[in-house]
VOTOR-633187 format. One line per field, with one value per residue (C-alpha): residue number from 0; residue in one letter; x, z, y. Coordinates in pm, 1 decimal, m for minus. Layout:
N
drenmar	(NUM, ...) $
doba	(A, ...) $
x	(X, ...) $
z	(Z, ...) $
y	(Y, ...) $
# end
This chain:
315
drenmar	(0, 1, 2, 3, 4, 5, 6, 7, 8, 9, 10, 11, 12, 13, 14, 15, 16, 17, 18, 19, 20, 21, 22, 23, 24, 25, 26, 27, 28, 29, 30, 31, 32, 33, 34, 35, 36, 37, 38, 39, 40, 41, 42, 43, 44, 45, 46, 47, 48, 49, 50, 51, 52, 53, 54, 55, 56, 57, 58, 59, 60, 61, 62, 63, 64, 65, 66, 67, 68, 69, 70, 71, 72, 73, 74, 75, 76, 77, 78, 79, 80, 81, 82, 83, 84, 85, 86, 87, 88, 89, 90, 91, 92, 93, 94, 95, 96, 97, 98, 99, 100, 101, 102, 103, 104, 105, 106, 107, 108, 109, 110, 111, 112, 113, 114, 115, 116, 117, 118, 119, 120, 121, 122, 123, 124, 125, 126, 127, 128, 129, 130, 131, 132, 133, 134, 135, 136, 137, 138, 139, 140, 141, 142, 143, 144, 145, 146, 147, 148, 149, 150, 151, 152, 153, 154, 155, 156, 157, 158, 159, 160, 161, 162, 163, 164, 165, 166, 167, 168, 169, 170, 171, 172, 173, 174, 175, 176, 177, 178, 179, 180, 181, 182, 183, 184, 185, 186, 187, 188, 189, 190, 191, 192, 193, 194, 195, 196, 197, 198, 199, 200, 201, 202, 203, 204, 205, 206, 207, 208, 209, 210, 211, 212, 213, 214, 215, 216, 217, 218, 219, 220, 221, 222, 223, 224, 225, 226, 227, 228, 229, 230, 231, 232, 233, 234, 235, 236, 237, 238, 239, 240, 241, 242, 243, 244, 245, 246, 247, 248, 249, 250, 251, 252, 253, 254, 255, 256, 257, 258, 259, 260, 261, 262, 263, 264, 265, 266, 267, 268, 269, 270, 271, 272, 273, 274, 275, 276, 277, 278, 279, 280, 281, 282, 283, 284, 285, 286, 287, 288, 289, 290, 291, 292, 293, 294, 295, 296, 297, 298, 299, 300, 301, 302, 303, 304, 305, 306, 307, 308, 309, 310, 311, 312, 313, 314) $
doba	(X, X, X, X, X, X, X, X, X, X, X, X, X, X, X, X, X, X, X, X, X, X, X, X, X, X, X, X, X, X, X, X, X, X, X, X, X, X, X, X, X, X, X, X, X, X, X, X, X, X, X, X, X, X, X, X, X, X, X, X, X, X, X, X, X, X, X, X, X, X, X, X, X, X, X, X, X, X, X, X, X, X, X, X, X, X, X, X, X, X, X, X, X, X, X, X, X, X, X, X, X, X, X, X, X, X, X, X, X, X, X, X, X, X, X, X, X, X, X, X, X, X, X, X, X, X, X, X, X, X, X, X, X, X, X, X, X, X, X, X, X, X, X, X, X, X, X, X, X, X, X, X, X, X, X, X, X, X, X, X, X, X, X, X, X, X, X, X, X, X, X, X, X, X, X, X, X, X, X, X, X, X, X, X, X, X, X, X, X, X, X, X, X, X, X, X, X, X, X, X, X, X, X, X, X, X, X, X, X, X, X, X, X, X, X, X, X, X, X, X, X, X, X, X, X, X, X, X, X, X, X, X, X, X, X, X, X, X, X, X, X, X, X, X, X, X, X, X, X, X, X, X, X, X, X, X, X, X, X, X, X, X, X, X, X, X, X, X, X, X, X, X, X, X, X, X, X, X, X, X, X, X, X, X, X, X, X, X, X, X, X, X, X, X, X, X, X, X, X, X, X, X, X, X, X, X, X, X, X, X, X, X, X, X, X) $
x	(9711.8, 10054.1, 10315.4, 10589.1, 10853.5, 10728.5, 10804.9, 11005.3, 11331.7, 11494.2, 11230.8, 11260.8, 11483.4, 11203.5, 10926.8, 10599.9, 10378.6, 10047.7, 9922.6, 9579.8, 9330.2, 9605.1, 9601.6, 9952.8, 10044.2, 10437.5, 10506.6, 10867.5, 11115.2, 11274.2, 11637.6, 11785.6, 11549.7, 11591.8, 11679.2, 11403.5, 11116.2, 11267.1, 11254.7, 10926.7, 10786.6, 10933.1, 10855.4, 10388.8, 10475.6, 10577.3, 10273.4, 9991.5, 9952.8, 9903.5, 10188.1, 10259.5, 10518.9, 10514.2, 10655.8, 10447.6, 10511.7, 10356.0, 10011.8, 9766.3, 9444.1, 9124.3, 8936.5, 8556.9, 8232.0, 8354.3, 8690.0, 8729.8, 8804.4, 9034.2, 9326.7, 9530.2, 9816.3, 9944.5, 9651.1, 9435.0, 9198.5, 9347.9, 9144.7, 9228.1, 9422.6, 9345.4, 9665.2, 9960.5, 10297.7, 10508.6, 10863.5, 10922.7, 11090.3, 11242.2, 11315.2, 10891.9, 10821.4, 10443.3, 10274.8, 10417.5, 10220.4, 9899.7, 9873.0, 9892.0, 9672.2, 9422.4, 9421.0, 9382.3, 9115.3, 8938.6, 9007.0, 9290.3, 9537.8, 9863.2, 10168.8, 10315.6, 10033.3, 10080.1, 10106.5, 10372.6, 10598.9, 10567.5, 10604.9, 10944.0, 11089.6, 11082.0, 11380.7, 11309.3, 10906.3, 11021.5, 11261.7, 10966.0, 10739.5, 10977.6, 11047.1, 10651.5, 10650.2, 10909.3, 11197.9, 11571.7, 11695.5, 12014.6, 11981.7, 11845.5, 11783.8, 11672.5, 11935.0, 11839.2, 12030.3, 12219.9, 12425.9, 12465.1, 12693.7, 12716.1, 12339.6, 12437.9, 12743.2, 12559.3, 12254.1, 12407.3, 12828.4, 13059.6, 13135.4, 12803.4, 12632.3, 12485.1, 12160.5, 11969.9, 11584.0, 11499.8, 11771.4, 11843.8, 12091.6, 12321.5, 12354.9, 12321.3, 12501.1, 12836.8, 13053.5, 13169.8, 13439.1, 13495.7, 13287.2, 13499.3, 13433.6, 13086.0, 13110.9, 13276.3, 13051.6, 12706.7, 12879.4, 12932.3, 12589.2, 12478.1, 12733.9, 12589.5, 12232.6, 12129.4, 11753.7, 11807.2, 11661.6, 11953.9, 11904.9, 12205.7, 12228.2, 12476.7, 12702.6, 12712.5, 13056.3, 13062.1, 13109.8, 13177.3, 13120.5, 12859.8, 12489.2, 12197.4, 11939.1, 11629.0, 11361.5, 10975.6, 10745.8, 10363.3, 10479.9, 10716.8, 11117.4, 11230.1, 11584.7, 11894.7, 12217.0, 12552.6, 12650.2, 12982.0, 13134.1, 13404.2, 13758.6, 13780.9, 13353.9, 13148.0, 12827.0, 12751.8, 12490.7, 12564.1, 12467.2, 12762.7, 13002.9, 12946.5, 12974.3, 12695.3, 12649.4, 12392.1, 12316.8, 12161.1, 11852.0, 11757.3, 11486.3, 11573.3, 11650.3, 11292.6, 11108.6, 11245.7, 11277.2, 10855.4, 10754.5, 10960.6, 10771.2, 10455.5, 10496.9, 10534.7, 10222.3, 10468.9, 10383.2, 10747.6, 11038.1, 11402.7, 11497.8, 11846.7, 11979.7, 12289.4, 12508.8, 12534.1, 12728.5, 12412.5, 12235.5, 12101.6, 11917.3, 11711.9, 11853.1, 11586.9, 11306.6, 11273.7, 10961.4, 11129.8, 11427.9, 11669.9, 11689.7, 11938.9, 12224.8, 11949.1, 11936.6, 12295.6, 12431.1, 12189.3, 12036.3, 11683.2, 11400.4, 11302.1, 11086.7, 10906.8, 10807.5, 10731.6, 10485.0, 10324.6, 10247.8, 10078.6, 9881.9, 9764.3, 9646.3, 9424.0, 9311.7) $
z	(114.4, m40.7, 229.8, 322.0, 188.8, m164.2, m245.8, m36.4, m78.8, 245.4, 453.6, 277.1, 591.2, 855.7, 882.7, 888.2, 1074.0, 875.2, 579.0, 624.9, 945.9, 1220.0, 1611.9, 1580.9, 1346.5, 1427.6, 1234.1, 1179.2, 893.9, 869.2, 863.5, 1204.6, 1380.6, 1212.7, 1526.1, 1735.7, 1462.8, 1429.0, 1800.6, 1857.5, 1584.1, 1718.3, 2076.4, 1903.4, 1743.8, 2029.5, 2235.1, 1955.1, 1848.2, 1459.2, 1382.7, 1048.5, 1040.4, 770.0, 671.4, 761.0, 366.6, 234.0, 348.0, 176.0, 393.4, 216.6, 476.4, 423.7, 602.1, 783.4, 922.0, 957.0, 585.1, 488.7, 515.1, 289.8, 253.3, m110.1, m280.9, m56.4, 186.0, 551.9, 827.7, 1084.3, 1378.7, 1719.4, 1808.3, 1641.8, 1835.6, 1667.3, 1638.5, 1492.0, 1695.8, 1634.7, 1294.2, 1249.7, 940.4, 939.2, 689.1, 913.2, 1233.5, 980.1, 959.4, 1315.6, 1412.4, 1129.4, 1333.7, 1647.0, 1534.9, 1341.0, 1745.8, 1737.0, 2011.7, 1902.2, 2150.8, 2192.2, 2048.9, 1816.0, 2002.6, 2249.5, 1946.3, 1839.1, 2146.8, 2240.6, 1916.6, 2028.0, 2241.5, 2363.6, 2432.1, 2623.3, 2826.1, 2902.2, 2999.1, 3235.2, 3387.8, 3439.7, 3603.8, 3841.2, 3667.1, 3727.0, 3372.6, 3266.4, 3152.8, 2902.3, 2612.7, 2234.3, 2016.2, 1746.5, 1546.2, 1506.8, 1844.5, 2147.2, 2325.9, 2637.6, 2721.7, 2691.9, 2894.6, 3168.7, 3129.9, 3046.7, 3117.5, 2933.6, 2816.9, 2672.3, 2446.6, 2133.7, 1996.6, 1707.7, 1861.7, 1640.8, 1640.6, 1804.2, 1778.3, 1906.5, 1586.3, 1547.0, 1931.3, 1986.5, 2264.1, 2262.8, 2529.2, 2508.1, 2443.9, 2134.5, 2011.0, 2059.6, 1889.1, 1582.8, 1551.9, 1543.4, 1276.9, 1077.9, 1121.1, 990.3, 690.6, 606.9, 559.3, 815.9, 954.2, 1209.5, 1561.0, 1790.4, 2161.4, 2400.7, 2772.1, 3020.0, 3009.7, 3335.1, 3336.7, 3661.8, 3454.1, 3104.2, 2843.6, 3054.8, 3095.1, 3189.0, 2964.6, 3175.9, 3006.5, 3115.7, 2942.9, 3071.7, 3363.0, 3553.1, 3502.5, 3357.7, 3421.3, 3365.4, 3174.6, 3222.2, 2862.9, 2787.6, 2549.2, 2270.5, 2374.4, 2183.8, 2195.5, 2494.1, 2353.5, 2531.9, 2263.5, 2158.8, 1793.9, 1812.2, 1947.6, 2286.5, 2549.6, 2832.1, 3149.5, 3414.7, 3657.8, 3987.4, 4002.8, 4303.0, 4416.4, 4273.5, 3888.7, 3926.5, 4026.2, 3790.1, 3476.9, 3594.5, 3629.1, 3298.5, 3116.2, 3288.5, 3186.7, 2843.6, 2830.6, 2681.7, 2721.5, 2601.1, 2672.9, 2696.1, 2944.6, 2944.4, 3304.2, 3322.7, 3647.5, 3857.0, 4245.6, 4382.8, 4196.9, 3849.9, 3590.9, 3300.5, 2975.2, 2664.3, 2634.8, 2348.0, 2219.7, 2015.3, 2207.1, 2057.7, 2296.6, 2116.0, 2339.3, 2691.6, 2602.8, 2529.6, 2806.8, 3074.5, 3007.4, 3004.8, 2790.8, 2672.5, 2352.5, 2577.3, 2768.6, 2525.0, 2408.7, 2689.1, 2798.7, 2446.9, 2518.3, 2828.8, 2601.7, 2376.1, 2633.2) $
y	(16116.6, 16037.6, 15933.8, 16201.7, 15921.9, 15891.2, 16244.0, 16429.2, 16330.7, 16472.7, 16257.8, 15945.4, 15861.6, 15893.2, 15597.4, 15760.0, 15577.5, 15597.2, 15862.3, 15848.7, 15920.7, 16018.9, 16090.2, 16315.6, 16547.3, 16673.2, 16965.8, 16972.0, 17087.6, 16764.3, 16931.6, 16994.7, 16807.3, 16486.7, 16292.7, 16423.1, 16370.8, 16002.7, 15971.2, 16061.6, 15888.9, 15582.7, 15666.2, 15701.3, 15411.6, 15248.4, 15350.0, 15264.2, 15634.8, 15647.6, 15947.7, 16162.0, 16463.7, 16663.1, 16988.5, 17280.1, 17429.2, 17153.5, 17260.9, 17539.4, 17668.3, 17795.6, 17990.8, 17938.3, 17871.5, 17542.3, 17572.3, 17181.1, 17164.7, 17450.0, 17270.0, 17091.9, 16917.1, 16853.2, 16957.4, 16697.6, 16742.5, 16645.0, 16434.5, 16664.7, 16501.9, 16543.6, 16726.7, 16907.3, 16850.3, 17187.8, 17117.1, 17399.8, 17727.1, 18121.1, 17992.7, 17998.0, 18210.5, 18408.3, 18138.2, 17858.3, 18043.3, 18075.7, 17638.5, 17608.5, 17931.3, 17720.2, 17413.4, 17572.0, 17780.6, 17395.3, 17309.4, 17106.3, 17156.7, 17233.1, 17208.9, 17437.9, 17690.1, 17975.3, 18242.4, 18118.7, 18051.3, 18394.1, 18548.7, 18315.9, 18380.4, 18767.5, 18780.4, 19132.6, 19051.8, 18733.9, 18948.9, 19191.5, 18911.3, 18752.9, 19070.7, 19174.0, 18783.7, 18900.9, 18661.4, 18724.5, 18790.3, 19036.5, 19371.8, 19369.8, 19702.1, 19748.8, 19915.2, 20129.6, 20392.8, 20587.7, 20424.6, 20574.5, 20321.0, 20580.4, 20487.8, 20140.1, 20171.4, 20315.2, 20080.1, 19762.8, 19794.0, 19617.3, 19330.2, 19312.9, 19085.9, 19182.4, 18956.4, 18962.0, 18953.9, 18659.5, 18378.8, 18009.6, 17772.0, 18048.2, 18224.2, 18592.3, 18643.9, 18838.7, 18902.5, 19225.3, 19279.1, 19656.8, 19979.0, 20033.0, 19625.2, 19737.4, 20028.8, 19903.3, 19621.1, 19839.4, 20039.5, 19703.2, 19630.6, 19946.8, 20005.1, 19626.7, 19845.2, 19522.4, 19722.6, 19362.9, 19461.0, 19405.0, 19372.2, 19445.8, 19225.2, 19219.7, 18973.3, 18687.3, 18593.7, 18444.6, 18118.6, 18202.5, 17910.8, 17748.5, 17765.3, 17531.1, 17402.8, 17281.3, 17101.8, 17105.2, 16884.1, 16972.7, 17204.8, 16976.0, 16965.3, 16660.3, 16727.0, 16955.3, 16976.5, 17193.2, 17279.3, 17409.7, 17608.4, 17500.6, 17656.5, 17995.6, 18060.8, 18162.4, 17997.0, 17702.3, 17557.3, 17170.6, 17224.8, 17472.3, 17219.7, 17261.4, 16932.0, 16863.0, 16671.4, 16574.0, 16881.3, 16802.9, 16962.0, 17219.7, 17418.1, 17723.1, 17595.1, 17355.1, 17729.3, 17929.9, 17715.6, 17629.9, 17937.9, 18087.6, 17789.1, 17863.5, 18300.9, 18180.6, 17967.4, 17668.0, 17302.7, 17207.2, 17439.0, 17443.8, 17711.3, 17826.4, 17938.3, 18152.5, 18158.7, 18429.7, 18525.4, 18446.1, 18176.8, 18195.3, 18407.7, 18311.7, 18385.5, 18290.5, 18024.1, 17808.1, 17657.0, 17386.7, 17237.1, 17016.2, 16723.9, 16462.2, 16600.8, 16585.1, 16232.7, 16153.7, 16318.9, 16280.6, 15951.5, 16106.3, 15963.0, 16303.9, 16167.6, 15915.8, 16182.6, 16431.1, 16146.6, 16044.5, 16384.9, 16411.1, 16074.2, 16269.0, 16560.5, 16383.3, 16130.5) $
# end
């Protein structure tokens, strides 16, 4: 098998830790998550744990009698590995979800597994999940057209916010402040000829601009982190230039962040938290959280962990 680094141009950055019979497959894009996937690869190497990430479009399956061969990567057969780590999130497109539903069906674990990726990236199923688990979350309701902004006034209130039910990285979310900025932006959306599912939630301004990201590696919290929003935005995300710091963790943010993790069937989550009078709610879960600002501003190993809880897997 040729090495990612002799022809992939935007990898020839990342030191691949062997091309041949592997332990850990990451499946990654190699874009955003560029300090992650060279984190982790470090953090195998470190342990003894022949690595190889790879892009998940580089791979073709042929479905036949014996599932242990149908998949390829480059035109070569693959020695399957004995787990996938996915570091890939809502971004996931539907031949992406086919390689890992292959390797889980050849039995190799994947973490996180198919179907909690498609599920997460599903804003509006996650929001019906969490409610069936008995999880605080906002109001939360499905727009569709043409708008009726009195249903959402009385179900929702205003401000609002307006989501697009497959996004991360805080794109495809809007503020709006009043019925009539709500208004006038779902008549945007639809002179655009945008067919988008939007979802509408209440907006929890007890503390607008910040949030919590909780991360749980193998059902435990390894830590949290107050994020906060650039002046001028109410998005809290660091990709977005948002700032973080350590956030002592309680009982209630360990429970809920646990059990959102645990609803979702995720391994590895990021669990965003929003503030409230009373305590918190949860806002999304994502299946792929970045963690290069977890371990800048909280001085949390969050790759060793991530790796050690995969040694655990395939010992």
């Amino acid at each position: 098998m040729v090495p990612v680094a002799e022809k992939e141009p935007q990898a020839q950055k990342y030191r691949i830790c062997t091309v041949g019979l592997m332990t850990v497959l990451i499946l990654t894009k190699l874009d955003r998550n560029e300090y992650e996937s060279n984190r982790l690869i470090e953090s195998f190497k470190a342990k003894g744990i022949e690595c190889m990430a790879a892009h998940p479009d580089d791979f073709d399956i042929v479905v036949d009698r014996d599932i242990h061969r149908g998949i390829k990567y480059r035109g070569q057969d693959l020695a399957l590995p004995k787990l996938v780590l996915v570091r890939l999130g809502a971004g996931i497109m539907p031949f992406q979800l086919a390689v890992i539903r292959h390797f889980e069906q050849a039995g190799v674990p994947c973490v996180n597994g198919s179907l909690p990726i498609e599920i997460v990236k599903d804003k509006l199923r996650s929001s019906q999940i969490l409610s069936r688990a008995g999880i605080p979350i906002p109001n939360t309701m499905m727009v569709r057209m043409p708008i009726d902004d009195g249903l959402v006034k009385e179900n929702i209130g205003f401000p609002c916010v307006v989501k697009v039910v497959t996004g991360s990285y805080g794109e495809g979310v809007y503020l709006c402040e009043r019925q009539r900025d709500y208004r006038k932006l779902m008549e945007f959306i639809d002179n655009l000829g945008n067919k988008k599912t939007m979802i509408v939630q209440r907006y929890m301004g007890y503390r607008p601009g910040e949030d919590l990201r909780v991360l749980v590696i193998g059902g435990k919290t390894v830590g949290a982190m107050l994020r906060t929003a650039p002046d001028g935005d109410f998005r809290a995300n660091i990709t977005n230039g948002g700032s973080g710091s350590r956030y002592d963790m309680t009982e209630e943010i360990d429970y809920l962040a646990r059990e959102t993790a645990r609803a979702m069937n995720l391994d590895i989550a990021g669990i965003d938290l929003l503030f409230t009078e009373t305590g918190f709610v949860v806002c999304e879960a994502n299946s792929n959280p970045g963690f290069a600002g977890f371990e800048n501003y909280c001085d949390v190993d969050v790759a060793d962990l991530i790796t050690d809880y995969v040694r655990f897997k395939i010992q």
